[in-house]
PAFIBA-227413 format. One record per residue: z, x, y of N, C-alpha, C in turn; residue in one letter. Coordinates in steps of 0.05 Angstrom, whole numbers, plus 5000, padded with zeros to 4 digits. Last residue first. Example, Ala and Ser with C-alpha at 12.3 -4.5 7.8 and 13.67 -1.06 7.14 Angstrom:
% residues 2
514252574955514352734979515752585001S/515652644886515652464910515652644934A/
END
This chain:
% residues 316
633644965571634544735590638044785587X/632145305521631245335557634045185569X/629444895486632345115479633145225508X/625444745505627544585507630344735501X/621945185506623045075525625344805530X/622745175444622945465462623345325490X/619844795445623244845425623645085436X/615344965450615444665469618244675457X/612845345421612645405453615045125463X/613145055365614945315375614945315409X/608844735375611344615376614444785381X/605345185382605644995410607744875396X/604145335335605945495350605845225376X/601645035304604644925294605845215323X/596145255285597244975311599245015317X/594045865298597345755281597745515295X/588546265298590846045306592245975292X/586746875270586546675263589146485275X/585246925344584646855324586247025294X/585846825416587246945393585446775361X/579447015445581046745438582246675407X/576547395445577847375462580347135465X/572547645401575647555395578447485431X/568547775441568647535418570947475406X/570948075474570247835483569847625462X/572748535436574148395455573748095462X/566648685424568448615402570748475422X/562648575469564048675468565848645440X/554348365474557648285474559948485457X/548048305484550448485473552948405477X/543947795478545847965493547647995480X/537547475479540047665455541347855477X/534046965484534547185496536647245479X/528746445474530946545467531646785476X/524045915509525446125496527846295494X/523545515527524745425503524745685485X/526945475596525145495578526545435550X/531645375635529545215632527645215615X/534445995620534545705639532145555633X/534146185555533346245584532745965593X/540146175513537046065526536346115547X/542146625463542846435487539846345503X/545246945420544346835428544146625441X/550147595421549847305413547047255428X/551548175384550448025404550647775399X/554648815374554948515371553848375395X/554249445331554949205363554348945351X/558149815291556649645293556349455317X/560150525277561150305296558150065288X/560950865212559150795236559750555245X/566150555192565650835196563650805215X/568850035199566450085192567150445205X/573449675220573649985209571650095199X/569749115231571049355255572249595241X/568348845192566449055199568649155226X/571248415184570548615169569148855175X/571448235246573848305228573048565203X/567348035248567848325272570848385258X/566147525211564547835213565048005227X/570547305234570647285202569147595206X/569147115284572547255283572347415254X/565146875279564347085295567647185279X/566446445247564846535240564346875247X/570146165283571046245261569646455239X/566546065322568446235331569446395307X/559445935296562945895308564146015309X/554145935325555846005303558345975321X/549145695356550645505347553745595328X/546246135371547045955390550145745381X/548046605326546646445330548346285352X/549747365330550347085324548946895337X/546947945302546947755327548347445318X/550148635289550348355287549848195307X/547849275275548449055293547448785278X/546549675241546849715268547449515281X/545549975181547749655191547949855219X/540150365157543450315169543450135180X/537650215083537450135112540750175124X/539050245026537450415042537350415067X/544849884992542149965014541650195033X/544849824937546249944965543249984973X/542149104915542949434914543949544930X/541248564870543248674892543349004880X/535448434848537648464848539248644869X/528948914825530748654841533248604835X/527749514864528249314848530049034847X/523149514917524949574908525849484882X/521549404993520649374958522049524947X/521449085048522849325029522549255005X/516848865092518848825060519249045052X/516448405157515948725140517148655114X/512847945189514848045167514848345161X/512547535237512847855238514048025215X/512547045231515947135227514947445230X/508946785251509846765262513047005255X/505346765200504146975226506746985247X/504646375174506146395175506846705185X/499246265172500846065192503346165183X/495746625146495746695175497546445187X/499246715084497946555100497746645129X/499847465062500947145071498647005083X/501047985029499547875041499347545038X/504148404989504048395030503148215041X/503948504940505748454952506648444981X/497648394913500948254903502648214916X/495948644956494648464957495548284938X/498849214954497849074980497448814976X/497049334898499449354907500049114932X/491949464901493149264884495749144894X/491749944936490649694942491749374926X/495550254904495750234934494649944936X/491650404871493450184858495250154885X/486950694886487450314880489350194879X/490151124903488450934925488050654918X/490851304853492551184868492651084895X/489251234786487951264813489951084838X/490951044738491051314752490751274771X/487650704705487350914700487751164715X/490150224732490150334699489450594694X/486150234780489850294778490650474758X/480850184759482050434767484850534766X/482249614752481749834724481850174732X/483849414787485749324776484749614753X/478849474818481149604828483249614807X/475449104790475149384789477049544799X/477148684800478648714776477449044775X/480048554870478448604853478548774821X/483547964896483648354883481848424867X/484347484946482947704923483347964917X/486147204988488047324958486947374943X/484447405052484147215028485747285004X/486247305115484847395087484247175073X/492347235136490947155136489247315113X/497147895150496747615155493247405148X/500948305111498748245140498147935122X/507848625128506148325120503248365132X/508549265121508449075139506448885120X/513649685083510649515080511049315105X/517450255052517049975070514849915078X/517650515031518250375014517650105026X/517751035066516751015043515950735024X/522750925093520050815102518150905087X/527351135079526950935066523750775070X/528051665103527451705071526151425064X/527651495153526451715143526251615117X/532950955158532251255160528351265145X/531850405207530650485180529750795183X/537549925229535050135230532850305204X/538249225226538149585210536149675221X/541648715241539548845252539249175241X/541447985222542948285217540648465224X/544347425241541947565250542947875241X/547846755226546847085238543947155236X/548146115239548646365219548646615229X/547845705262549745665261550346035239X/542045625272543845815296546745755290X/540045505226539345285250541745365268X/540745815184541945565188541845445214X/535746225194538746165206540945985215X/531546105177532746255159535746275167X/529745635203528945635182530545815169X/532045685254532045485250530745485215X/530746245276533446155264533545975252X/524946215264526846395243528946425248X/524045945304523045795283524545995265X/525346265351527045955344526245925317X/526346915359525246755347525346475331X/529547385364529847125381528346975372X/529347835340532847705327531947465356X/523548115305525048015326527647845318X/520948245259521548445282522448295302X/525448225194522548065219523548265244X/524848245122525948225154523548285167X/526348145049525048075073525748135103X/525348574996527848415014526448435040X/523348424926522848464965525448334976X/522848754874523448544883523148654911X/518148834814520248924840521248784850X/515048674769517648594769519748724794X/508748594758510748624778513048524777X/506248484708506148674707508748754735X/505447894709507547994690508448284700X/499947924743503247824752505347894739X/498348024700497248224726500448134742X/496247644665498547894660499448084686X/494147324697497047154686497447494678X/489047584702491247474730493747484721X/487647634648487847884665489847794688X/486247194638487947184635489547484639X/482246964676484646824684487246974668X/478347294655479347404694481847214695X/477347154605478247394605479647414634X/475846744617477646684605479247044613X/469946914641471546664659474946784649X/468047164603468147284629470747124649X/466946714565468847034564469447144590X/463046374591466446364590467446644580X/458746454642460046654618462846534607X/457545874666455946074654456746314626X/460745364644461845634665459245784648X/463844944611461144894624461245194649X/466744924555466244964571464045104584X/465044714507465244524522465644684552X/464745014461462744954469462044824502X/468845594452467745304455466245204470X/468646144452466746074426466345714436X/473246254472469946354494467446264475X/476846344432476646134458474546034466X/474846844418475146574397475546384418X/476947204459473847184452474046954431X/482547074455480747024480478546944472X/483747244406484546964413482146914438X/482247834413481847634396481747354402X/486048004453483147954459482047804443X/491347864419490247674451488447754469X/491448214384491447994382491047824395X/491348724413489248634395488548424393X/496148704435493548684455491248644435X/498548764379499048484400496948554424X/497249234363496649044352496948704371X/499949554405497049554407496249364391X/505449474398503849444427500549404413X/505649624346506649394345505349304375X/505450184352503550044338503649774342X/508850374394506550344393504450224376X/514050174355513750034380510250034386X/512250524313512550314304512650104329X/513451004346510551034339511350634323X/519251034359516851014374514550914363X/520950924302521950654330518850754353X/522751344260519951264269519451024291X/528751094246526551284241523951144253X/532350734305531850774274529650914273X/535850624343534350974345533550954317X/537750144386536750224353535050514371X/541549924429541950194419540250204389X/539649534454541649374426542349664415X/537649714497538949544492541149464475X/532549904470535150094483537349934484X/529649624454531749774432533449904435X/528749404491529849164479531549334455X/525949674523527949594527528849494513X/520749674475522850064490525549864499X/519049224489520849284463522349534470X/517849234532519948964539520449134504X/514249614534515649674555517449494547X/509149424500511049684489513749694502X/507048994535509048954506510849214492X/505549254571508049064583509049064549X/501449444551504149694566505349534568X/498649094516500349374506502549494528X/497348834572498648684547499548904534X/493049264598495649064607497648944591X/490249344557491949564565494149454576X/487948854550488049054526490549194538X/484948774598487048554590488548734567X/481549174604484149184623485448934609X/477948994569479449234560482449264587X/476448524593477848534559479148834558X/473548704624475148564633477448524605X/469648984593470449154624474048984621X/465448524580467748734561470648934583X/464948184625467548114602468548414586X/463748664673462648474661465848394644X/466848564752465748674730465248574709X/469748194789466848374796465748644777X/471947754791471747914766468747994776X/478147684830475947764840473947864809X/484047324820482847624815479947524821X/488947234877487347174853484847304843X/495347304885492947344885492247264868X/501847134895500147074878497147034888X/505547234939505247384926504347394893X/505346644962505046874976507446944947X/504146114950501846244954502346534954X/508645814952508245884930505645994926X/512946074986511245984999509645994970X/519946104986518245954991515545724994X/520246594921519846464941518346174957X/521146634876523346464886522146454909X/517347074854516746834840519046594856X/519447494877517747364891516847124881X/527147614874524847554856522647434871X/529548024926529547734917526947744893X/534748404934532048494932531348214914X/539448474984538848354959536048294956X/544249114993541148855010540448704977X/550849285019549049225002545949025013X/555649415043552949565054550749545026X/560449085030559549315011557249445028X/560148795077562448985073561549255047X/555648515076556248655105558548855088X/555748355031552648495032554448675056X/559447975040559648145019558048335021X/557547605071560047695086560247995061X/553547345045553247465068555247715070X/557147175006555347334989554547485020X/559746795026561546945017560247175011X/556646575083556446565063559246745050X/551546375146553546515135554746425106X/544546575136546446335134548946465136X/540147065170541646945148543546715157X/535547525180536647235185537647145167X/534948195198534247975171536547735174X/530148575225532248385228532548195201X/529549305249528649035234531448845227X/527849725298530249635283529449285272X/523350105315525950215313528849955301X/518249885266519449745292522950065296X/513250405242517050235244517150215264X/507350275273508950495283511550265271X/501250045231502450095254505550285250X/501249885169501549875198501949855216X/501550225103503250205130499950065153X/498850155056498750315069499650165090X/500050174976500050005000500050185025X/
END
């Protein structure tokens, strides 16, 4: 996949507040989401381009199906710890017979009559090259946007300004890993790319890459996405915690909860809130003091005003 343009100096990732939020902030953890959970059930399912003939296309189905099938048994023995005699070469055999077995099936498919498609092999073979082609990505993405004002990504990712806004910078080491969204296109990959991949070539599989894991509808152009790729599930994160924005709408109890945990933070973290520019319907982010947000003793005790009010009657 190939970068563009210049890292924003600091990316944003909008959130609800939560136990799991409040957890990510204290461990310095990011959660690398399955793409199959997302949203947009377009975005990060291409569709293959079969700009080569059936056999071509059979033999990447071949390879595809052996490495995923060798790869889920290697784990599966690691797993249960078997080291029994000969496990490799019996895994390899056992891979290559099962890609055997579902070119087979294919080309016996491509034998009915009924379908009406000039080549069905050709046809059967590009749908089922797709379905493995997806198998084949198991990373996961953790999403952020280049802006912390953006109404439609509080209102969609930020409980509707009752949540946050987390803002990381991004060392050196981790921009490797990091990918800007592009927008609009089309969701084709071509299967000739998919066969160079296979074989190495890492300009394609760059490309492959790009066109599984970057590329969105042009209406959703709006959130400025970038993605940290990675594996999936909760990890320490690569990215430094530089700042917290709170939403128009977050509560006191909310603000008191996050500047609590995070004030013995080794690296200091700031703190902004959001707020509206007079008369418009756009959004502005100002810095605020740890002080000011806890300016109003927290966590309260009702029951002291009955103390204050026996205190002055004790008085009299």
């Amino acid at each position: 996949m190939e970068k563009v343009g210049k890292v924003p100096a600091r990316l944003y990732k909008y959130r609800a507040f939560s136990t799991r939020m409040l957890d990510s902030l204290v461990e310095d953890q990011l959660f690398f989401a399955d793409p199959g959970t997302f949203n947009d059930p377009l975005d990060t399912k291409p569709s293959l381009d079969p700009d080569i003939d059936a056999d071509a296309l059979a033999d990447i189905l071949f390879r595809l199906v052996e490495r995923r099938t060798h790869d889920e048994m290697s784990a599966a023995a690691k797993a249960i710890k078997y080291r029994g005699p000969k496990t490799v070469s019996h895994i390899a055999e056992y891979s290559r017979k099962r890609a055997e077995r579902s070119i087979a099936e294919v080309r016996y498919s491509a034998t009915d009559p009924t379908y009406e498609v000039e080549d069905p092999a050709k046809f059967l073979f590009s749908q089922y090259v797709e379905t493995e082609l997806m198998r084949r990505y198991e990373k996961g993405i953790f999403s952020l946007a280049e802006r912390p004002n953006c109404p439609l990504m509080w209102s969609h990712y930020g409980d509707q300004h009752m949540g946050v806004c987390i803002g990381y910078s991004v060392p050196e080491q981790a921009e490797g890993d990091l990918y800007r969204v592009k927008y609009g296109g089309d969701r084709l990959v071509a299967a000739s790319e998919v066969a160079a991949m296979l074989d190495g070539d890492e300009k394609a599989r760059r490309k492959v890459d790009e066109a599984v894991l970057t590329r969105k509808a042009a209406a959703w152009h709006y959130e400025k996405e970038w993605r940290l790729i990675g594996p999936r599930g909760l990890q320490d994160s690569g990215l430094e915690l530089e700042e917290v924005v709170f939403g128009m709408r977050c509560s006191a109890a909310v603000k008191y909860a996050v500047v609590r945990v995070l004030s013995d933070r080794r690296r200091p973290v700031t703190f902004s809130e959001i707020s509206v520019r007079p008369g418009k319907f756009t959004l502005k982010k100002e810095e605020v003091s740890m002080d000011e947000l806890l300016e109003f003793s927290r966590p309260r005790r009702s029951l002291d005003v009955n103390d204050f009010i026996e205190d002055l009657d004790g008085g009299d």
